[in-house]
Wavefront OBJ file of the C-alpha trace (Angstrom):
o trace
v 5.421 13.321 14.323
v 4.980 13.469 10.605
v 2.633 16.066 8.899
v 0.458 15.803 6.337
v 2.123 18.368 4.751
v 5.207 16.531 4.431
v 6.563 14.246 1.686
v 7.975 11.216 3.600
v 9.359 8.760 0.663
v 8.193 10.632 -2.099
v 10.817 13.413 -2.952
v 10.040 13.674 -6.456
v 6.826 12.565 -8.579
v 3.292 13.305 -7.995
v 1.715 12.845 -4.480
v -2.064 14.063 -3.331
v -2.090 13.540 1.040
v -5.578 12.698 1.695
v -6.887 12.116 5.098
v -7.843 8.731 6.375
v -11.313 10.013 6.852
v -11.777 11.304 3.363
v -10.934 7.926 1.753
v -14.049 5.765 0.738
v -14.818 2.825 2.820
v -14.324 1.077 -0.976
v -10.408 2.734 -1.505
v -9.737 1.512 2.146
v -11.208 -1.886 1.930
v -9.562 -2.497 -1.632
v -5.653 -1.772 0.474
v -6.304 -3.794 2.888
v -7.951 -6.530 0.698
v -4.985 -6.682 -1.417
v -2.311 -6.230 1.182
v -3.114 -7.513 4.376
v -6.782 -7.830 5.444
v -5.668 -8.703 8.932
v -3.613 -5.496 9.840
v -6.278 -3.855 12.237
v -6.181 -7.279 14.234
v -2.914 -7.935 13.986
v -0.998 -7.879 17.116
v 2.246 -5.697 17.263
v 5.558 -7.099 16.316
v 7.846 -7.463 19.196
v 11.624 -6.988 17.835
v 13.596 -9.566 19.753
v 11.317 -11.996 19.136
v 11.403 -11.342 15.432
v 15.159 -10.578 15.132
v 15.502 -14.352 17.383
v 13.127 -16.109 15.018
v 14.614 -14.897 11.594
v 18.314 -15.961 13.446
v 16.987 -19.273 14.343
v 14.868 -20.138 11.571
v 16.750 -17.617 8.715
v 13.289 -16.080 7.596
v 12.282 -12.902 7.169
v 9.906 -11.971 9.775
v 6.116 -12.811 9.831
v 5.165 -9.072 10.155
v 2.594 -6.263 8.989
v 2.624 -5.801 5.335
v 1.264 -2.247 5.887
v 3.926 -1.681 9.142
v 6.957 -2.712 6.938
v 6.021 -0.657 4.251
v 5.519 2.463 6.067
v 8.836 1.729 7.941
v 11.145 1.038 4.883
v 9.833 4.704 4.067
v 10.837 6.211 7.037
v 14.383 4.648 6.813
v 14.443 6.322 2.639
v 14.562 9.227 4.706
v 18.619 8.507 5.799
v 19.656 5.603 3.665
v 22.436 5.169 5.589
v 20.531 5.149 8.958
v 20.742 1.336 9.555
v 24.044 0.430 7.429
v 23.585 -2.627 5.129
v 22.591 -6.128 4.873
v 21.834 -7.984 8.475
v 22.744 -4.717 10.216
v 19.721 -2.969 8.239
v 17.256 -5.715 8.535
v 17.457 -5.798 12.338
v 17.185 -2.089 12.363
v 14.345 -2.075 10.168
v 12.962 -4.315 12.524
v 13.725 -2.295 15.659
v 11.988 0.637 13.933
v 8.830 -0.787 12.670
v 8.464 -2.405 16.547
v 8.559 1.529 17.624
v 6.474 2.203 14.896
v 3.799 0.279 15.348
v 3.730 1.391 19.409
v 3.995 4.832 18.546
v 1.935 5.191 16.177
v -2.101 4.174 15.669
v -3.746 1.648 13.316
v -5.197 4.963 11.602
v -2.133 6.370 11.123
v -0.256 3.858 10.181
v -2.767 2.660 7.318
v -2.750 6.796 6.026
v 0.254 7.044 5.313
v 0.524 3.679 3.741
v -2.241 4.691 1.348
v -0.788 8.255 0.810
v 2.763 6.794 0.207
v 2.712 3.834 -1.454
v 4.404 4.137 -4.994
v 2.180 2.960 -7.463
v 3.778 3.978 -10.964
v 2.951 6.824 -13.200
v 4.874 8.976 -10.607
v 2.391 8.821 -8.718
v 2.605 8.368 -4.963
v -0.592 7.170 -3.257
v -3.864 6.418 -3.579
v -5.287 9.967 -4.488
v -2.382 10.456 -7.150
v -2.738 6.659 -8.451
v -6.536 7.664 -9.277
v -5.236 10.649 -11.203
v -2.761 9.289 -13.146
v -4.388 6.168 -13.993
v -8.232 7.297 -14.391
v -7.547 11.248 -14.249
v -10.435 10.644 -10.800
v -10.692 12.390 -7.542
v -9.618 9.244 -5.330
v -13.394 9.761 -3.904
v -14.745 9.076 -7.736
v -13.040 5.605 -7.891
v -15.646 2.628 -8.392
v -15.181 -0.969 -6.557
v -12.917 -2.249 -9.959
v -10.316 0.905 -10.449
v -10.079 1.031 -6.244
v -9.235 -2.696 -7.105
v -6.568 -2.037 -9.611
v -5.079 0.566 -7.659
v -4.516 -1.391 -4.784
v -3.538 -4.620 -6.849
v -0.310 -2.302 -8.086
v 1.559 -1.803 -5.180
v 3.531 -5.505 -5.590
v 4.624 -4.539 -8.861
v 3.297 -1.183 -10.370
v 6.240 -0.744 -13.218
v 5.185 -4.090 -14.388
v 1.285 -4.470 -13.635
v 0.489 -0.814 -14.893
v 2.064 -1.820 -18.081
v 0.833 -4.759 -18.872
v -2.846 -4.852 -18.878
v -3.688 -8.292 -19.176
v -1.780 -8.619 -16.101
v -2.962 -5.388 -14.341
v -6.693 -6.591 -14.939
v -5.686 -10.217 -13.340
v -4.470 -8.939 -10.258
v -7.359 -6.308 -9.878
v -9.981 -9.534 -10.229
v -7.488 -11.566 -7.435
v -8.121 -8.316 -4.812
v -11.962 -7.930 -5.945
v -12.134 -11.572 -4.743
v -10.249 -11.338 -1.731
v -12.789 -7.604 -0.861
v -15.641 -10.444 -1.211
v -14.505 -12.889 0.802
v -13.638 -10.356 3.056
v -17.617 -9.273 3.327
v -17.156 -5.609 2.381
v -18.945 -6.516 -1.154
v -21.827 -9.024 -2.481
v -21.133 -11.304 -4.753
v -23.299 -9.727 -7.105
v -20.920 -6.241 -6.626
v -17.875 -8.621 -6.884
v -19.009 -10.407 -10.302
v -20.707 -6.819 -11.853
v -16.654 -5.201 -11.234
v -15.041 -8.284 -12.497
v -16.667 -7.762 -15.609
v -15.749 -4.242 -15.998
v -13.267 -3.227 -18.868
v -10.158 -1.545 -17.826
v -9.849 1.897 -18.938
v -6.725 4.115 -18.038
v -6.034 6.790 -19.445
v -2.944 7.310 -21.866
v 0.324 7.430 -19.261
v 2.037 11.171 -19.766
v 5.471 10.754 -21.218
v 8.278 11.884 -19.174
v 9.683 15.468 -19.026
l 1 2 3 4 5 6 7 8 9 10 11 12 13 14 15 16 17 18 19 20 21 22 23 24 25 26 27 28 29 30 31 32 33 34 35 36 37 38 39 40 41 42 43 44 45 46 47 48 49 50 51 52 53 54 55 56 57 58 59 60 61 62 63 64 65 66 67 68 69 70 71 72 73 74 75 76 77 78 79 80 81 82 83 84 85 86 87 88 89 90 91 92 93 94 95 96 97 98 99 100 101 102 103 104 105 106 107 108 109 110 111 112 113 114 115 116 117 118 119 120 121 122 123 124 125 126 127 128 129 130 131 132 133 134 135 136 137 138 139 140 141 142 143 144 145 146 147 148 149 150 151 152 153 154 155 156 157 158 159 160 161 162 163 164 165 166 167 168 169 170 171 172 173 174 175 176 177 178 179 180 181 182 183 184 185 186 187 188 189 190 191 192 193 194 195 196 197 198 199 200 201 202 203 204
């Protein structure tokens, strides 16, 4: 079992474990928003099945966004764990099948948010709020939850680019509406919000 107190990707760069519990309902729905808003309803993956259907139909697997990402972390542990190419994408699959039995929703889902590279160094949602708004990951309002979660497809890129960074964080405050864990009125008042990082430290 993994401990709180332990980095699992993250070797290097900056990395704040927070609790499931302690994150807001808004940092939480923002993730899942952005990532996979099905995940708590989402059936296990069952290996074979997946390994047979990305044989037969040469696809990647229709998995858990969240589950795969927490997996592929686990295997950055011993890089050489699964050897390479088909041999590592069946054992990725394997794992994240074991994963997902061993392991709860909950847990799965914390260390997603507390692992998750997000640029800036920063690993996670608590050290995203840092190095982005130089927030406690409790401080974050609906529209910098937003951003934050909108980085993890492309944080080098969307947490340089502004334009780009603000596009994606409207997309997931859209998608936390639709979802019902905001009002329209919520959704349109964040949308409108300018988006104010603060200056990115320069590298030692």
């Amino acid at each position: 079992m993994v401990s709180p107190a332990q980095r699992i990707c993250s070797e290097g760069g900056e990395r704040r474990y927070v609790p499931l519990v302690a994150m807001t309902p808004t940092v939480r729905n923002a993730f899942l928003a952005a990532e996979e808003p099905n995940f708590y309803v989402r059936s296990p993956i069952s290996p074979l099945i997946d390994i047979a259907r990305g044989v037969i139909f040469n696809h990647q697997p229709r998995s858990s966004a969240i589950s795969a990402a927490v997996t592929r972390c686990l295997m950055a542990l011993s890089p050489s764990c699964c050897g390479k190419h088909i041999d590592r994408a069946i054992g990725q699959i394997v794992l994240q099948g074991r994963v997902e039995k061993t392991w709860s929703k909950d847990r799965i889902f914390e260390l997603y948010l507390n692992e998750t590279w997000l640029g800036r160094g920063a690993y996670g949602a608590a050290a995203a709020a840092h190095a982005y708004f130089g927030k406690q990951v409790s401080e974050l309002t609906i529209d910098e939850a937003a951003y934050l979660a909108g980085l993890a497809r492309a944080p080098n890129y969307l947490g340089r680019v502004n334009e780009r960074g603000a596009q994606r964080r409207n997309v997931v405050i859209d998608r936390m509406e639709e979802a019902g864990t905001i009002s329209s009125p919520e959704a349109a008042s964040a949308k409108q919000q300018p988006l104010l990082l603060r200056e990115a430290r320069a590298p030692i």
